[in-house]
RODO-93539 format. One line per 10 residues: their letters; for each residue x, y, z of N, C-alpha, C. Coordinates in Angstrom, 3 decimals. Example, Ala and Ser with C-alpha at 12.3 -4.5 7.8 and 13.67 -1.06 7.14 Angstrom:
as	13.190,-5.690,7.800,12.300,-4.500,7.800,13.200,-3.300,7.800 | 12.850,-2.250,7.080,13.670,-1.060,7.140,12.900,0.030,7.870;
END
This chain:
xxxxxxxxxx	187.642,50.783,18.689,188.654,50.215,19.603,188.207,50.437,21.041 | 188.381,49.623,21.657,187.902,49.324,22.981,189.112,50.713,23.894 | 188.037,51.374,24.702,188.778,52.578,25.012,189.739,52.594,26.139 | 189.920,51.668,27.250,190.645,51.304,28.189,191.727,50.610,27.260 | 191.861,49.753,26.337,192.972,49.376,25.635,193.559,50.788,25.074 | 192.730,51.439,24.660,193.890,52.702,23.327,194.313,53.293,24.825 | 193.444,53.611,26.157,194.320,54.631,26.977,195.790,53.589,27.633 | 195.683,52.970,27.416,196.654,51.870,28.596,198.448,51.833,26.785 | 197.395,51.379,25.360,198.705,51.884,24.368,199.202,53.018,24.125 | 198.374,54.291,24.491,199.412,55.507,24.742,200.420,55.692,25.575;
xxxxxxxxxx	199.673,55.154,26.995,200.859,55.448,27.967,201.917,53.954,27.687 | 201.484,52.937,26.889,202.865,52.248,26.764,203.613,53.264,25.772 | 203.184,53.515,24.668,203.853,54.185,23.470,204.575,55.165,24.365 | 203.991,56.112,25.205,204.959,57.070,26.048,205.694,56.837,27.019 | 205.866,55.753,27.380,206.788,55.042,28.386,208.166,54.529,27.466 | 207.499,53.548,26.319,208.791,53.522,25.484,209.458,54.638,24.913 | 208.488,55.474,24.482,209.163,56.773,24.108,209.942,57.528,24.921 | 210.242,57.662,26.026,210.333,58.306,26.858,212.137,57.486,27.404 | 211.957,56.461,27.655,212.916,55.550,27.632,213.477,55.097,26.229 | 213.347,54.962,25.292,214.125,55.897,24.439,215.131,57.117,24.380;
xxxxxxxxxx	214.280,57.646,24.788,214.723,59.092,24.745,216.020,59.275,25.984 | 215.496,58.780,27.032,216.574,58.746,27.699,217.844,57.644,27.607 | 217.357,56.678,27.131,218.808,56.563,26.387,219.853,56.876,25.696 | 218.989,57.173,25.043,219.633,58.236,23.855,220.590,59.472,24.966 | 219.691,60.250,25.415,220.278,60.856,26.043,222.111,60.412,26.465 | 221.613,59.236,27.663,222.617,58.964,28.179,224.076,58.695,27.259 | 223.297,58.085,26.363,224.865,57.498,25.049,225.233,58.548,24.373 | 224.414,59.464,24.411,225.063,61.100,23.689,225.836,61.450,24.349 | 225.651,61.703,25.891,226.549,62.307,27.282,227.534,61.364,27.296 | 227.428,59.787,27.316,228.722,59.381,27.765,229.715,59.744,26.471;
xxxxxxxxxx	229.295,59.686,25.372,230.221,59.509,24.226,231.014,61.201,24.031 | 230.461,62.318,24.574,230.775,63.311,24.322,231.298,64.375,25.435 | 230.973,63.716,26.944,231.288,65.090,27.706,231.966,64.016,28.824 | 232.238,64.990,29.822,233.396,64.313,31.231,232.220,63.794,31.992 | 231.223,64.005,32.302,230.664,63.563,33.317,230.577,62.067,33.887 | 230.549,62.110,34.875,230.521,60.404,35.828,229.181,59.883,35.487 | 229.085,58.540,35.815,228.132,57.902,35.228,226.920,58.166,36.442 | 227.257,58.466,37.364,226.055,59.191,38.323,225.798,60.681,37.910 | 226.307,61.361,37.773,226.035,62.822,36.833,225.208,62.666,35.685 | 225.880,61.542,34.782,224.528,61.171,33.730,223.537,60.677,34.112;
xxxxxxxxxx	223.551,60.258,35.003,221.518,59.730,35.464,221.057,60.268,36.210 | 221.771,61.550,36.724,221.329,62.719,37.459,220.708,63.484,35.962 | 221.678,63.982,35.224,220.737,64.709,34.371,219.422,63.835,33.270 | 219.796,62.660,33.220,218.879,61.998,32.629,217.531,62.046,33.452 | 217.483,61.868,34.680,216.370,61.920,35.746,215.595,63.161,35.277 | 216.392,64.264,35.312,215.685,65.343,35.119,215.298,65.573,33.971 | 215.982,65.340,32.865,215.398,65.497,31.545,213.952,64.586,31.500 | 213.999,63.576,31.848,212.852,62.681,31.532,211.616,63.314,32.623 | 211.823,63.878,33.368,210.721,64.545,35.129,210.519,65.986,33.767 | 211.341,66.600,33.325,210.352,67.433,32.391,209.821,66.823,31.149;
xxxxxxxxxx	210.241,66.059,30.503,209.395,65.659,29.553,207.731,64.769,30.211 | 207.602,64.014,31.718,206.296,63.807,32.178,205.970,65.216,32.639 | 206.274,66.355,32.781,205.744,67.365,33.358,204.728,67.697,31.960 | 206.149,68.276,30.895,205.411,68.696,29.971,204.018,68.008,29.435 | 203.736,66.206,29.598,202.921,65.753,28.963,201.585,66.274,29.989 | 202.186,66.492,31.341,200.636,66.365,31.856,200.110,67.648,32.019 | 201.396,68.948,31.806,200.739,70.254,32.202,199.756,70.277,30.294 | 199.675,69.876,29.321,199.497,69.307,28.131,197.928,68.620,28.422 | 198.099,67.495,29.012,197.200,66.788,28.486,195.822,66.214,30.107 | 196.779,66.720,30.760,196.121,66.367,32.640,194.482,67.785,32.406;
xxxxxxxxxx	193.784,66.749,32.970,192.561,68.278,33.352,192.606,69.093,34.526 | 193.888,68.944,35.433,194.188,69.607,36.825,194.965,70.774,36.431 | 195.601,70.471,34.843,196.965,71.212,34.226,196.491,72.988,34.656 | 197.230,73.594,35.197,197.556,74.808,35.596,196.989,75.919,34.390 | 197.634,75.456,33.025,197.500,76.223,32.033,195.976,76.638,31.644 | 195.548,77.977,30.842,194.829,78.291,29.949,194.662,77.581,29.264 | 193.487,77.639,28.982,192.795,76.307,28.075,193.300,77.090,26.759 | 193.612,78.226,26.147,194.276,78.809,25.026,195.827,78.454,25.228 | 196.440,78.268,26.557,197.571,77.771,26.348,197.428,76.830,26.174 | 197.066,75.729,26.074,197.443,74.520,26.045,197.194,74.122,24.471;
xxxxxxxxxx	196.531,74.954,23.832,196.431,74.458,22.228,197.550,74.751,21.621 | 198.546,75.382,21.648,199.594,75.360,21.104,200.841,75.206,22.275 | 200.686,74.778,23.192,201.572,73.659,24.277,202.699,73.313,23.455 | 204.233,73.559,24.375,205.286,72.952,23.247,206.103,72.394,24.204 | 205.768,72.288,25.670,206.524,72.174,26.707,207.069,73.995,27.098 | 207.687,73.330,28.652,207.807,74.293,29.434,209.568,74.588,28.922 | 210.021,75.817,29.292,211.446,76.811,28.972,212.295,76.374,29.904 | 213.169,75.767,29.974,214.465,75.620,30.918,215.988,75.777,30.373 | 216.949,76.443,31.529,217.576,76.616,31.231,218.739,75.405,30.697 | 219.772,75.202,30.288,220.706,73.827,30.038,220.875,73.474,32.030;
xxxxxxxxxx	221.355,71.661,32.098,221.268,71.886,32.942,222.933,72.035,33.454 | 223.057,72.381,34.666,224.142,73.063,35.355,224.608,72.311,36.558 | 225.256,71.501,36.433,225.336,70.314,37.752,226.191,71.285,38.748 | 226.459,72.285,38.459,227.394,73.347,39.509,226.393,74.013,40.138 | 225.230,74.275,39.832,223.999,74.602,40.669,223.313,73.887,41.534 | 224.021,72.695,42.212,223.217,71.228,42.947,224.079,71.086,43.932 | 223.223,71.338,45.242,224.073,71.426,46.749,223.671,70.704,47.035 | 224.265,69.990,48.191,223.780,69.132,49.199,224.327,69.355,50.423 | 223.215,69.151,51.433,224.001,69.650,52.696,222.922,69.375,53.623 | 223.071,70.353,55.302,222.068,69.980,55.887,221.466,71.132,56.526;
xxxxxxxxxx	220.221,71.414,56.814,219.651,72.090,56.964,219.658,72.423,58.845 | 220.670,73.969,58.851,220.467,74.340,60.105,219.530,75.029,60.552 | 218.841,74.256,61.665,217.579,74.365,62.857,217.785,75.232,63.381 | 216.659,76.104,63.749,216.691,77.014,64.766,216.433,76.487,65.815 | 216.871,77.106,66.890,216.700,76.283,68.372,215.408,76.586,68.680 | 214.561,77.308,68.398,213.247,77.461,68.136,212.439,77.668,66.740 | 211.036,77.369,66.973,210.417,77.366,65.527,210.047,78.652,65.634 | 210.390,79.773,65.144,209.888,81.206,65.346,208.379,81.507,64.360 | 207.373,81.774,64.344,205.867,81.929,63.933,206.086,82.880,62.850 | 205.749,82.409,62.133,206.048,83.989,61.039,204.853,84.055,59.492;
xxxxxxxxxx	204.626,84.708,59.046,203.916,84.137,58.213,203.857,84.618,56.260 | 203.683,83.524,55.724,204.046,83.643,54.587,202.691,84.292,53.472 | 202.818,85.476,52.310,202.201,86.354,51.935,201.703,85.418,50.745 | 200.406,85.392,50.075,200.016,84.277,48.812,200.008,85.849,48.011 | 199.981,85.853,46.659,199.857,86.829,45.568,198.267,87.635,45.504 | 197.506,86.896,46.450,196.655,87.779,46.130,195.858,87.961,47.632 | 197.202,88.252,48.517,196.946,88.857,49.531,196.345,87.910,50.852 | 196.662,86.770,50.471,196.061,85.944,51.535,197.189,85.785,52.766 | 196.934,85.475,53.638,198.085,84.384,55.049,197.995,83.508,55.087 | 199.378,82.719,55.001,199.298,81.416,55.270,199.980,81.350,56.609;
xxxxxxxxxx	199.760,81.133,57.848,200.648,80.663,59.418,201.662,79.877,58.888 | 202.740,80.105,59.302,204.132,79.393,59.429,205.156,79.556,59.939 | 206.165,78.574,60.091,207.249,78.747,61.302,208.409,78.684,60.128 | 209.630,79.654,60.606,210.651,79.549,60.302,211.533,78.467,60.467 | 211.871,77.583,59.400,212.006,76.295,60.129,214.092,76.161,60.361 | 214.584,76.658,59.241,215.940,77.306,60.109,216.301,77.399,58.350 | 218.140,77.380,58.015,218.866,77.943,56.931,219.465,77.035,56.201 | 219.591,77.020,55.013,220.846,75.817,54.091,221.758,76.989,53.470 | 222.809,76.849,54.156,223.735,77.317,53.806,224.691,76.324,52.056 | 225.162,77.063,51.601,225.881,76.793,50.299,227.061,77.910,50.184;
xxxxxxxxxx	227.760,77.017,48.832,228.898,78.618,48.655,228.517,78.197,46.767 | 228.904,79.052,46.443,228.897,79.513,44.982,229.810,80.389,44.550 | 230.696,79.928,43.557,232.026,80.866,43.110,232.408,81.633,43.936 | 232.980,81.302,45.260,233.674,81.839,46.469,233.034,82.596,47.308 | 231.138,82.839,47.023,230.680,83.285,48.041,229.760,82.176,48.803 | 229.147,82.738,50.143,228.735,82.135,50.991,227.407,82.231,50.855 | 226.248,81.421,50.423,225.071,82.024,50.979,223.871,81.183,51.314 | 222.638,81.914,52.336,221.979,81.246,52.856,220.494,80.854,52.450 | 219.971,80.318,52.328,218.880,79.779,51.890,217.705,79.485,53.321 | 216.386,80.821,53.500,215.682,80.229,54.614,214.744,79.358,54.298;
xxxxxxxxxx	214.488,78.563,55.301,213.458,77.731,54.781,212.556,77.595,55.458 | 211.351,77.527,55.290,209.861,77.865,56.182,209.415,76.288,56.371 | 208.638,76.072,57.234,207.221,75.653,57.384,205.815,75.895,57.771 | 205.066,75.907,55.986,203.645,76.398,55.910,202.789,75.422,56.924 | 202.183,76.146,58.105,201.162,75.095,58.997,199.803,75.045,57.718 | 199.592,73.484,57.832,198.722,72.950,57.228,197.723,71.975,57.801 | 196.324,71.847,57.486,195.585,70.752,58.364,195.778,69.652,58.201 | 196.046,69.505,56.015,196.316,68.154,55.525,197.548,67.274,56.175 | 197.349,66.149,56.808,198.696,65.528,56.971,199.563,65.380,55.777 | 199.043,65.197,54.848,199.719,64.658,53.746,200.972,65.747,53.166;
xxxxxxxxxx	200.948,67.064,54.445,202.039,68.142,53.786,202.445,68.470,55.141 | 202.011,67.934,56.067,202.898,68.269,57.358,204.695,68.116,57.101 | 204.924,67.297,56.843,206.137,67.234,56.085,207.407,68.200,55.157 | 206.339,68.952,54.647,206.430,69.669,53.181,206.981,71.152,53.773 | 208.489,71.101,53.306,209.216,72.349,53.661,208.645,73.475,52.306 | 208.467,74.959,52.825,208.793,75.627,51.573,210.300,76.450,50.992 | 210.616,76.190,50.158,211.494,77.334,49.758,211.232,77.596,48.590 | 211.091,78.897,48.853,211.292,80.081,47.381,211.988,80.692,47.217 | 212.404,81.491,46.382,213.396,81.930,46.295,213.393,83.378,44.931 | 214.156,84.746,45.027,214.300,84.925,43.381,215.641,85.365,43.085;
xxxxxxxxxx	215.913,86.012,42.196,217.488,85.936,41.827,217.540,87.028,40.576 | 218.875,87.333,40.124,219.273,88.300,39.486,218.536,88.270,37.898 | 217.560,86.944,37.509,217.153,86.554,36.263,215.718,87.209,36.217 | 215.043,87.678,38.097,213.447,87.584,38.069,213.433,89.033,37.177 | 211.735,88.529,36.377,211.083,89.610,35.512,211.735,89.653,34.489 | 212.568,89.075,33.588,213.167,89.004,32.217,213.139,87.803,32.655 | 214.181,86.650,32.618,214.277,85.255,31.719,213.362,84.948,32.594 | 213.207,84.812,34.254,212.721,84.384,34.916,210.970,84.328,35.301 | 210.531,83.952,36.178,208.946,84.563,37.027,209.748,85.457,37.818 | 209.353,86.755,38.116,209.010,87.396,38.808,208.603,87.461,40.144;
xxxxxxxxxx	207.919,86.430,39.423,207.149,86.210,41.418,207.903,85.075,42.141 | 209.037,84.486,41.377,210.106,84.048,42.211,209.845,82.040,41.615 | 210.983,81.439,42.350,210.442,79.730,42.143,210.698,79.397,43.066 | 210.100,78.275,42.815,210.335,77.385,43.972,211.368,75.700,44.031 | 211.756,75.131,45.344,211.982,73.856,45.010,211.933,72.769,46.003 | 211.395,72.032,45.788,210.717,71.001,46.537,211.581,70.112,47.966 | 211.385,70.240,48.888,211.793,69.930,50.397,210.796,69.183,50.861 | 211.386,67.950,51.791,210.953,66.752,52.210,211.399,67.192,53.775 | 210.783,67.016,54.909,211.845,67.098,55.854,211.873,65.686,55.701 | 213.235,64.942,56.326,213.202,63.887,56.491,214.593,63.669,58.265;
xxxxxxxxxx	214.351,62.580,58.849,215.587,62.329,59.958,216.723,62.751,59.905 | 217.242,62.050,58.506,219.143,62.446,58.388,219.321,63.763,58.334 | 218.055,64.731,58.081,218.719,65.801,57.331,219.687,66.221,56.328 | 219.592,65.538,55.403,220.370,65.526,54.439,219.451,66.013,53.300 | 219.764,67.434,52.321,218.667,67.513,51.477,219.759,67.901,50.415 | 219.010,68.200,49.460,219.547,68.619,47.880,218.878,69.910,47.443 | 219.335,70.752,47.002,218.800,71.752,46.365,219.879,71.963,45.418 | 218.373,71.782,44.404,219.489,71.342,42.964,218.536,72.188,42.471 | 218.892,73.553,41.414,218.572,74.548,41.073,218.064,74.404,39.578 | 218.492,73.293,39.374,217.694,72.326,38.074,216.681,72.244,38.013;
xxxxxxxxxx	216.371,72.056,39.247,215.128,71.341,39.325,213.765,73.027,40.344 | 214.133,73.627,39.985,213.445,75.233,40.353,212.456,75.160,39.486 | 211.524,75.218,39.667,210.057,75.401,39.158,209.284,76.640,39.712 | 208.263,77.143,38.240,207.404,78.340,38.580,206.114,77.865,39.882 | 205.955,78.827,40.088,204.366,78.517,41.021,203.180,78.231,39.510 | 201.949,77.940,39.899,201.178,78.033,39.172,200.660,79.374,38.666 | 200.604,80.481,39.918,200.131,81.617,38.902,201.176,82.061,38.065 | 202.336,81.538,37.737,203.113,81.996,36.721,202.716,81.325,35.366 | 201.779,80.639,35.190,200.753,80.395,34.139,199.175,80.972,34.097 | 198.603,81.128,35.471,197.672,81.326,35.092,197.215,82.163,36.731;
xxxxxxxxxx	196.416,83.409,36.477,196.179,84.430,37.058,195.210,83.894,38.064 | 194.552,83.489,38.142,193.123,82.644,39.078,193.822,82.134,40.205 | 195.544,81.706,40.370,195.440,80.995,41.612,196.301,82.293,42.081 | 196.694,81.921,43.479,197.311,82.487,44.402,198.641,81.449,45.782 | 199.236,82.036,44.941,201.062,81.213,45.542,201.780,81.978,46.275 | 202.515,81.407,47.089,203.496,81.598,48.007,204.396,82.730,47.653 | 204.384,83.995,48.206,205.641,85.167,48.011,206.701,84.446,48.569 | 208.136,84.378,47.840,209.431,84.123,48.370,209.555,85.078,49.915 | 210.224,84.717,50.614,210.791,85.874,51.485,211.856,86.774,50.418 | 211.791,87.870,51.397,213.058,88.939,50.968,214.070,88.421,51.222;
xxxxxxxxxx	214.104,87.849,52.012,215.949,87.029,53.065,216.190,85.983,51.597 | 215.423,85.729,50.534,215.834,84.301,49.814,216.139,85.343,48.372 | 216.270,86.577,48.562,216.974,86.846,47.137,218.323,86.999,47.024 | 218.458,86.097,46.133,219.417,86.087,46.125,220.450,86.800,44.657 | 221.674,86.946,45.391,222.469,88.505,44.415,222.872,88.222,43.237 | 222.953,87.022,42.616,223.082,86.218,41.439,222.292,85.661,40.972 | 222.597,85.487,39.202,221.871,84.914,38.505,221.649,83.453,38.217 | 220.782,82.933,38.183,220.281,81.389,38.880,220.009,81.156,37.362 | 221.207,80.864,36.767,220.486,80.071,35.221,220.620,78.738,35.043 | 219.511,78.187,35.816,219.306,77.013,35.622,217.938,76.966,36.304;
xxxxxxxx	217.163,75.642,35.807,215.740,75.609,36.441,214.908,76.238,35.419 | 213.945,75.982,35.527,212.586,76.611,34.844,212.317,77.877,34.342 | 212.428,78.304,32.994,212.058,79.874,32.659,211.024,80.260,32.746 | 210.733,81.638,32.053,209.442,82.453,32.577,208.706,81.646,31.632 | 207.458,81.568,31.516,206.507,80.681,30.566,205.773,81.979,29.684 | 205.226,83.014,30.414,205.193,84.282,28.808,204.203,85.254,30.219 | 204.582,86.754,29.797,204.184,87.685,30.329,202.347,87.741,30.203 | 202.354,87.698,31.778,200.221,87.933,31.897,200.594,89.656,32.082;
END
């Protein structure tokens, strides 16, 4: 079989599959729980963003994992998801970018500015979320806020070395931090790289069960 045809019928077979699947999804949720029909394609979004994760941390040659992990690969651990864990709001600026700099795991510096706070509340408390910007040469991440974060789960269900979740700056200032969507760094698979330490200011005093579990003790 001509080999550009079989690679082009997998990824159809996994596109239908996949859409499938999220159908399914969706007609399970509407037929059984309260949620609004934007809540269901909120969690459908995410269910289907881990099932392409799982295929490529699996089958990608960039994939993070041990080449011993990946032979028995079953997908990645998450918690159910928790639409009470998904803020939206806007991110308060500091009236200056204060220089500060962020620690990698195996002792490196990265230069960066404190870029200001996202405040949230959670079961009647208040709390703040800092958020950095790593200086970078690539344009392609000038953009690219960090936040990390760890919580009452790190070193049992969780990484340890904390997660992360993905920030855009953009004009409106309007962002989401949806705790669903919390992902490990890479050395929480595999020991060779070196990732971003959370700040101390981002632990936070509760347990964050939702988002990405620990993947297995190095």
């Amino acid at each position: 079989m001509n080999h550009s045809f079989s690679q082009m019928t997998k990824r159809s077979i996994r596109s239908l599959t996949a859409a499938y699947f999220i159908f399914l999804l969706i007609l399970f949720a509407g037929s059984c729980s309260s949620y609004t029909p934007e809540e269901e394609a909120l969690i459908a979004e995410i269910q289907q963003q881990r099932a392409e994760k799982d295929q490529d941390f699996k089958a990608d040659p960039n994939s993070p994992l041990l080449a011993e992990d990946k032979t028995d690969f079953a997908g990645l651990k998450y918690y159910p998801i928790d639409l009470n864990l998904r803020f939206e709001g806007s991110i308060v600026r500091y009236d200056s970018l204060v220089p500060d700099t962020i620690i990698g795991t195996k002792g490196d510096l990265r230069p960066a500015v404190k870029y200001g706070y996202f405040p949230f509340e959670y079961r009647g408390e208040t709390y703040r979320l800092q958020i950095f910007k790593i200086l970078r040469d690539n344009p392609a991440y000038q953009k690219y806020l960090f936040l990390g974060f760890t919580d009452q789960t790190g070193g049992t269900e969780t990484y340890g070395g904390g997660r992360y979740i993905d920030l855009v700056e953009n004009d409106e200032n309007h962002y989401v931090i949806d705790f669903n969507q919390a992902y490990n760094p890479w050395c929480a698979y595999n020991p060779n790289y070196s990732c971003a330490i959370p700040s101390k200011e981002n632990r936070l005093s509760f347990a964050v069960t939702a988002g990405e579990k620990n993947f297995k003790a190095h």
